[in-house]
KETOR-247823 format. One record per residue: residue in three letters; x negated, y, z of N, C-alpha, C, O in turn. Coordinates in steps of 0.1 Angstrom, whole numbers, plus 5000, padded with zeros to 4 digits. Layout:
! residues N
<r type="ALA" n_x="X" n_y="Y" n_z="Z" ca_x="X" ca_y="Y" ca_z="Z" c_x="X" c_y="Y" c_z="Z" o_x="X" o_y="Y" o_z="Z"/>
...
END
This chain:
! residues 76
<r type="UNK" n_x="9016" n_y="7188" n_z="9244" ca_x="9024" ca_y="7198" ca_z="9239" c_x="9021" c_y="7211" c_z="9246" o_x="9017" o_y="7210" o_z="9257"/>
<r type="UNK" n_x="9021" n_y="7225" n_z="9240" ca_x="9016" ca_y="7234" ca_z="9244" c_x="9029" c_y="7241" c_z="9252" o_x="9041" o_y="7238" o_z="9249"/>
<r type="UNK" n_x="9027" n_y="7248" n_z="9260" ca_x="9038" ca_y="7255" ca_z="9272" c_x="9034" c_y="7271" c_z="9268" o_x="9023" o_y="7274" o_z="9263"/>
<r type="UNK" n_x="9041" n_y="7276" n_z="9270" ca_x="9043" ca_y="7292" ca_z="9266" c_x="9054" c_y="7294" c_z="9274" o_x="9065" o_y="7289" o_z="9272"/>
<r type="UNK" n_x="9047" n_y="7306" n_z="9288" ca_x="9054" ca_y="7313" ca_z="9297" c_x="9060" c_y="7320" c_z="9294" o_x="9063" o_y="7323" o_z="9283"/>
<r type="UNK" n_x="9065" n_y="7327" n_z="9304" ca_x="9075" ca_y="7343" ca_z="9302" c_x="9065" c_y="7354" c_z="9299" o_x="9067" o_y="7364" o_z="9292"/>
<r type="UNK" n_x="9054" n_y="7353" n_z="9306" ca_x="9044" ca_y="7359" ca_z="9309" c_x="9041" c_y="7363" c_z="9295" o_x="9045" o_y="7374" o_z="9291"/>
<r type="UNK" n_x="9033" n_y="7352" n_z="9286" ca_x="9031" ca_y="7351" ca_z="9272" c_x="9041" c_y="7361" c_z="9264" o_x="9038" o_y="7371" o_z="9258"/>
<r type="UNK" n_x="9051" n_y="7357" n_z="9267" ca_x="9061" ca_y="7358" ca_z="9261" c_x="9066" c_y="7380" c_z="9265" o_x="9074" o_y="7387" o_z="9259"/>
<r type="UNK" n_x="9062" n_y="7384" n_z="9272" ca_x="9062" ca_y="7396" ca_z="9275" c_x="9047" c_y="7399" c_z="9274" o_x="9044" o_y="7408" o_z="9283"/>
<r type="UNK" n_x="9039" n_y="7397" n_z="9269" ca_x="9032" ca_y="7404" ca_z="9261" c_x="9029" c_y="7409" c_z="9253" o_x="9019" o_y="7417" o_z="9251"/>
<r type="UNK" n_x="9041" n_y="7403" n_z="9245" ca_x="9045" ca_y="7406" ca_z="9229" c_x="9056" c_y="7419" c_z="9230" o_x="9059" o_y="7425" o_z="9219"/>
<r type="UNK" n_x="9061" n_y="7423" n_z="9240" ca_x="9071" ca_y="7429" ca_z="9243" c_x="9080" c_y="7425" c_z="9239" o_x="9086" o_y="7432" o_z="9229"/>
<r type="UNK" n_x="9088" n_y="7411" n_z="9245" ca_x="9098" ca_y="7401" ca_z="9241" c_x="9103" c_y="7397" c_z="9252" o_x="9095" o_y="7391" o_z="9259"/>
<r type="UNK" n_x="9120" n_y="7397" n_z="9260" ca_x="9121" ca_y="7390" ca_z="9263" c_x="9123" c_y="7376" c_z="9264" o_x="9131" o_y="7376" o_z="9255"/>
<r type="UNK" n_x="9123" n_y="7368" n_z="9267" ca_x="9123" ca_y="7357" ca_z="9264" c_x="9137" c_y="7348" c_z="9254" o_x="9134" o_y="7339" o_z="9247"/>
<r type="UNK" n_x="9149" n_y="7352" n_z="9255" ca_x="9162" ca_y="7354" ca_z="9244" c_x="9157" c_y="7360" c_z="9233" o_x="9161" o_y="7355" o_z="9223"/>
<r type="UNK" n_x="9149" n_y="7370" n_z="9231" ca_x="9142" ca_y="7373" ca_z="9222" c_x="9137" c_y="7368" c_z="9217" o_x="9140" o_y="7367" o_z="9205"/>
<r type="UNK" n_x="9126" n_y="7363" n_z="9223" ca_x="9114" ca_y="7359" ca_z="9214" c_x="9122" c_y="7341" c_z="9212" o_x="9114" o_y="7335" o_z="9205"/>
<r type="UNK" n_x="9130" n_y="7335" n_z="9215" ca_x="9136" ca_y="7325" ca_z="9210" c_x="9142" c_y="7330" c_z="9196" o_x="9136" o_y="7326" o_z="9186"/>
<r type="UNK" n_x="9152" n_y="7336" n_z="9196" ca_x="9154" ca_y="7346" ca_z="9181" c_x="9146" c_y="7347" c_z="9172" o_x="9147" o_y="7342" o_z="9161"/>
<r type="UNK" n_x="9138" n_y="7354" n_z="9176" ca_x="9125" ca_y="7355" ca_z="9168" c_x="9118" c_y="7342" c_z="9158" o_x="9114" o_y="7341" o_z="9146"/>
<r type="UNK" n_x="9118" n_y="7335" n_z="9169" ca_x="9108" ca_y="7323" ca_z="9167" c_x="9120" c_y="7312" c_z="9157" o_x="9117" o_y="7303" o_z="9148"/>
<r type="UNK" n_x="9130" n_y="7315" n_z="9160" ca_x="9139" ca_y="7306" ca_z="9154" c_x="9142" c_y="7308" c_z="9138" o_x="9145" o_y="7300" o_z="9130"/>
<r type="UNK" n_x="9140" n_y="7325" n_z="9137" ca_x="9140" ca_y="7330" ca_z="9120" c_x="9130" c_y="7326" c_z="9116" o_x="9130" o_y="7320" o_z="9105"/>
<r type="UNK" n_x="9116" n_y="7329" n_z="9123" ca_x="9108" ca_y="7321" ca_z="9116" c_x="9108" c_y="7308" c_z="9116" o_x="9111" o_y="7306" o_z="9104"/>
<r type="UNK" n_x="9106" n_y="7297" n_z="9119" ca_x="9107" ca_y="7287" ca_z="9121" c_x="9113" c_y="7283" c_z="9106" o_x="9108" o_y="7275" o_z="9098"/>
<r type="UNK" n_x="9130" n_y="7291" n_z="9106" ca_x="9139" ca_y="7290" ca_z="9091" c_x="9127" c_y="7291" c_z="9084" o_x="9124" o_y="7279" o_z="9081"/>
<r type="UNK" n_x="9116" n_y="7302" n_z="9080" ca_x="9111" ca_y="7305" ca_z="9068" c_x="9102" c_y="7298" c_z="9068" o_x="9098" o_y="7296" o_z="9056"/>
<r type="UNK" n_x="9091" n_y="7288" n_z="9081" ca_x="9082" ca_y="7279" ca_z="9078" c_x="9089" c_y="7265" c_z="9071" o_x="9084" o_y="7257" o_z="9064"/>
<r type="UNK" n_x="9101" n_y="7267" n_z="9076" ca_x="9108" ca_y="7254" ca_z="9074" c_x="9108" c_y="7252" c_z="9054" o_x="9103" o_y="7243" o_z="9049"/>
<r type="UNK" n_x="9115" n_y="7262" n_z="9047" ca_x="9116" ca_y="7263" ca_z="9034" c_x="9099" c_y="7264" c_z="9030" o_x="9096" o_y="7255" o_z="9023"/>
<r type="UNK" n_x="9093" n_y="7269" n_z="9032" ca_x="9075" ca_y="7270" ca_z="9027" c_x="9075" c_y="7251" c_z="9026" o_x="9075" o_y="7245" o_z="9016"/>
<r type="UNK" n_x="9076" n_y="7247" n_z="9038" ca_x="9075" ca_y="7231" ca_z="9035" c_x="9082" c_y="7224" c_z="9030" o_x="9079" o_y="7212" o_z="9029"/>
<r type="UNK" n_x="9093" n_y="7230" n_z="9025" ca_x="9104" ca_y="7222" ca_z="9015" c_x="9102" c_y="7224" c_z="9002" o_x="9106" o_y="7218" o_z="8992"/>
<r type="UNK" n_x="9093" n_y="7237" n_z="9004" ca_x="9089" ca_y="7239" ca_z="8990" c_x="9077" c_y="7229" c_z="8981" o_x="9077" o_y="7224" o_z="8970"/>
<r type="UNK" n_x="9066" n_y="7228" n_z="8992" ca_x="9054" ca_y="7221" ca_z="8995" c_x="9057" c_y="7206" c_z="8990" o_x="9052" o_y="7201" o_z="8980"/>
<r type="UNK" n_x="9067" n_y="7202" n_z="8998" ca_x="9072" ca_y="7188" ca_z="8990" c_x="9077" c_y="7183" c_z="8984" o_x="9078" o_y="7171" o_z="8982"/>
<r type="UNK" n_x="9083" n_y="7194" n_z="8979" ca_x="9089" ca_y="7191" ca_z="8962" c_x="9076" c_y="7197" c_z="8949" o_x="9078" o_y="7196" o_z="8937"/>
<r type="UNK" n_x="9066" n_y="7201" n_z="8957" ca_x="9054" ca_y="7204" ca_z="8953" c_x="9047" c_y="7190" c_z="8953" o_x="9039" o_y="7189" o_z="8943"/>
<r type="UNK" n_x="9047" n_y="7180" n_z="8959" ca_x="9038" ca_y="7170" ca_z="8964" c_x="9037" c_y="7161" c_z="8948" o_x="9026" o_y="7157" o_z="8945"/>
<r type="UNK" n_x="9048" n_y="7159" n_z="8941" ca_x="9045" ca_y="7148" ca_z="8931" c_x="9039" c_y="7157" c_z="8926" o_x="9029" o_y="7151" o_z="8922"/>
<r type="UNK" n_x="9039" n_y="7169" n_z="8922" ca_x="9027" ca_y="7174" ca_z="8907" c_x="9015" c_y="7177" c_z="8913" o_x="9005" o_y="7178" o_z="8905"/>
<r type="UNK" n_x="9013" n_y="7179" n_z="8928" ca_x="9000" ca_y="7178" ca_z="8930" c_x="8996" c_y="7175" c_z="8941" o_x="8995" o_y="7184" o_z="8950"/>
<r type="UNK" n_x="8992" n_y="7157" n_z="8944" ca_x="8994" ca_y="7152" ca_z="8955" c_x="8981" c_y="7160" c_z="8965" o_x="8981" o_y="7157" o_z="8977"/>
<r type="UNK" n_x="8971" n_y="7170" n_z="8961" ca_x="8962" ca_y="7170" ca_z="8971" c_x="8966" c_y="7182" c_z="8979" o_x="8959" o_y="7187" o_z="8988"/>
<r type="UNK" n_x="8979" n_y="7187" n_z="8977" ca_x="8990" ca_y="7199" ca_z="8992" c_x="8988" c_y="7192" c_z="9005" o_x="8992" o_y="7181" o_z="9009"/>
<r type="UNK" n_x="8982" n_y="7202" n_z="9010" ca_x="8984" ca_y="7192" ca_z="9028" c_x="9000" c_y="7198" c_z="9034" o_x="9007" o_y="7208" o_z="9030"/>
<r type="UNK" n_x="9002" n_y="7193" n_z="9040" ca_x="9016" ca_y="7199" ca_z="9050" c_x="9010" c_y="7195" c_z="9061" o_x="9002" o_y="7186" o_z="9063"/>
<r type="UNK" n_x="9017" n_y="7207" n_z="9071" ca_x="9009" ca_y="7209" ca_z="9083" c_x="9017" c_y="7198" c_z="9091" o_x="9029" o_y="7197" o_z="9089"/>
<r type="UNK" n_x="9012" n_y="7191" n_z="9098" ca_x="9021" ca_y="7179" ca_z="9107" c_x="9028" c_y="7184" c_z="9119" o_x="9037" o_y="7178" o_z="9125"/>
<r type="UNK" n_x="9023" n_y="7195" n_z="9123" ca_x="9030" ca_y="7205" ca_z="9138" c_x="9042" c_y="7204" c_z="9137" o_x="9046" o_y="7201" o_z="9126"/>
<r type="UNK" n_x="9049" n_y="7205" n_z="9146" ca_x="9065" ca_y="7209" ca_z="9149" c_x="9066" c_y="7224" c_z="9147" o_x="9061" o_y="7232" o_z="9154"/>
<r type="UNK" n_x="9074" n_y="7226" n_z="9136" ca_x="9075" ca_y="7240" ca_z="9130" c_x="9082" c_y="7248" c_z="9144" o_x="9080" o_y="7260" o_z="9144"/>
<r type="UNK" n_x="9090" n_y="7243" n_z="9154" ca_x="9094" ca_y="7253" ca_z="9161" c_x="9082" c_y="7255" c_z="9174" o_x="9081" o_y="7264" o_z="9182"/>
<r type="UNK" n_x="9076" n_y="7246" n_z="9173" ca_x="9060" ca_y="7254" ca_z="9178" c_x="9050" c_y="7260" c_z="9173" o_x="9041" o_y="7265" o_z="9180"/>
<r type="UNK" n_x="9050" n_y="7259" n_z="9159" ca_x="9045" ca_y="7265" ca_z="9155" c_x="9046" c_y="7280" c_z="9154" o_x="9037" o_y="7288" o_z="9153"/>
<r type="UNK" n_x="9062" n_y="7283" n_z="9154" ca_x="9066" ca_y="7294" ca_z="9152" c_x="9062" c_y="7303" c_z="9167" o_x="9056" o_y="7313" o_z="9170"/>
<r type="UNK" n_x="9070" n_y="7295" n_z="9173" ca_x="9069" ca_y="7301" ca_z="9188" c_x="9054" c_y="7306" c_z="9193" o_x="9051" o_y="7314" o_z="9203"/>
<r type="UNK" n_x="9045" n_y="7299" n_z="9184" ca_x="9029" ca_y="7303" ca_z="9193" c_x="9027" c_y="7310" c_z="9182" o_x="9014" o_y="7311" o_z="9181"/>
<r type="UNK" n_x="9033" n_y="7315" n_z="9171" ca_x="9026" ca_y="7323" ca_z="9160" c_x="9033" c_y="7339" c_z="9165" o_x="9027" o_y="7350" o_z="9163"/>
<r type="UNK" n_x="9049" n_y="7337" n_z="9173" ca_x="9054" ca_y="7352" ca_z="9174" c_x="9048" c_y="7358" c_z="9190" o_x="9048" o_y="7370" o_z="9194"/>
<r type="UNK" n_x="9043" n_y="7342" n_z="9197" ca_x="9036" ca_y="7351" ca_z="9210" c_x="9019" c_y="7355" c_z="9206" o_x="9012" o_y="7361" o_z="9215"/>
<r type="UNK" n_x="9013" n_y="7353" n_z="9196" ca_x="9001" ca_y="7356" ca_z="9191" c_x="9004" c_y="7371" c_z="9187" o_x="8995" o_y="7380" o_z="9187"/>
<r type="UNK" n_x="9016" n_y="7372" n_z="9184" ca_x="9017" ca_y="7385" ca_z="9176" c_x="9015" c_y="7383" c_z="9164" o_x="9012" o_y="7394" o_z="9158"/>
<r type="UNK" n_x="9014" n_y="7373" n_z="9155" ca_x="9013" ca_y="7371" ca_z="9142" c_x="9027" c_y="7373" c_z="9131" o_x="9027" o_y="7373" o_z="9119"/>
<r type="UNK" n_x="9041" n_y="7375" n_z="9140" ca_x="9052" ca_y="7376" ca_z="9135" c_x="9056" c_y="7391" c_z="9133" o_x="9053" o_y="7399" o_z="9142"/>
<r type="UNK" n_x="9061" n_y="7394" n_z="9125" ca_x="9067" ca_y="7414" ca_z="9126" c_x="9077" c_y="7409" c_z="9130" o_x="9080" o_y="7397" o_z="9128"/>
<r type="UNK" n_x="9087" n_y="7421" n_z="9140" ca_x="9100" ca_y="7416" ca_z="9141" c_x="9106" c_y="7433" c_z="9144" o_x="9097" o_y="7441" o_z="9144"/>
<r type="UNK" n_x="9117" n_y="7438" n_z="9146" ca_x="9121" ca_y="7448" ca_z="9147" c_x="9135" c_y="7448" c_z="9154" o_x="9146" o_y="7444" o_z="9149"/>
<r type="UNK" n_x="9132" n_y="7455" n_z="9166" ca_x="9145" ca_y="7454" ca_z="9172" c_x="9160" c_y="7460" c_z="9168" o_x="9161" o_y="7472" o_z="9170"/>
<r type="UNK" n_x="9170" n_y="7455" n_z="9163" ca_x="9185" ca_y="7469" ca_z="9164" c_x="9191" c_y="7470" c_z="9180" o_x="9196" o_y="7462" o_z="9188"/>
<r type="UNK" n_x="9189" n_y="7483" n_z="9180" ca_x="9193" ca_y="7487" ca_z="9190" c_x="9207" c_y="7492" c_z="9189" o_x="9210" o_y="7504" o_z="9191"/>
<r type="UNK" n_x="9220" n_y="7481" n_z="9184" ca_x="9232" ca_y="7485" ca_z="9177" c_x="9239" c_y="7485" c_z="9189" o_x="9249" o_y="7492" o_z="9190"/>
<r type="UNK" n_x="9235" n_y="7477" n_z="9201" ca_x="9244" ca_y="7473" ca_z="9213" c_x="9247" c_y="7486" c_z="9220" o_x="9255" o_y="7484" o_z="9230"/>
<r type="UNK" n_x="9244" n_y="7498" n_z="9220" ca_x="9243" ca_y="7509" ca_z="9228" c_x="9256" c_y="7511" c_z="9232" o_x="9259" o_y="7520" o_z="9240"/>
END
């Protein structure tokens, strides 16, 4: 299983409650892509689904910087 620091995780300019947040909306939206996928599977068995754990997946896709995310700064 792959480990992702604080370190990682503030490279993205995230702190770490953050980038959990983060990782957890996405996660929602990989989650539906694959629910979609396999109700896709009987009309066309040759769809792969990816076998990873979607909340690592997500998590090493928003410390890559592959996620947009936008902070509200409503707490002021």
């Amino acid at each position: 299983m792959a480990y992702y620091s604080i370190e990682d995780m503030n490279k993205v300019g995230l702190n770490p409650y953050e980038a959990i947040i983060v990782a957890a909306q996405h996660a929602r939206n990989i989650n539906s892509q694959r629910l979609a996928q396999i109700e896709r599977l009987e009309e066309d068995p040759s769809i792969m689904i990816d076998p990873r754990k979607i909340t690592m997946v997500a998590l090493k896709e928003v410390i890559e910087g592959k996620v947009q995310f936008k902070r509200s700064d409503s707490h002021q």
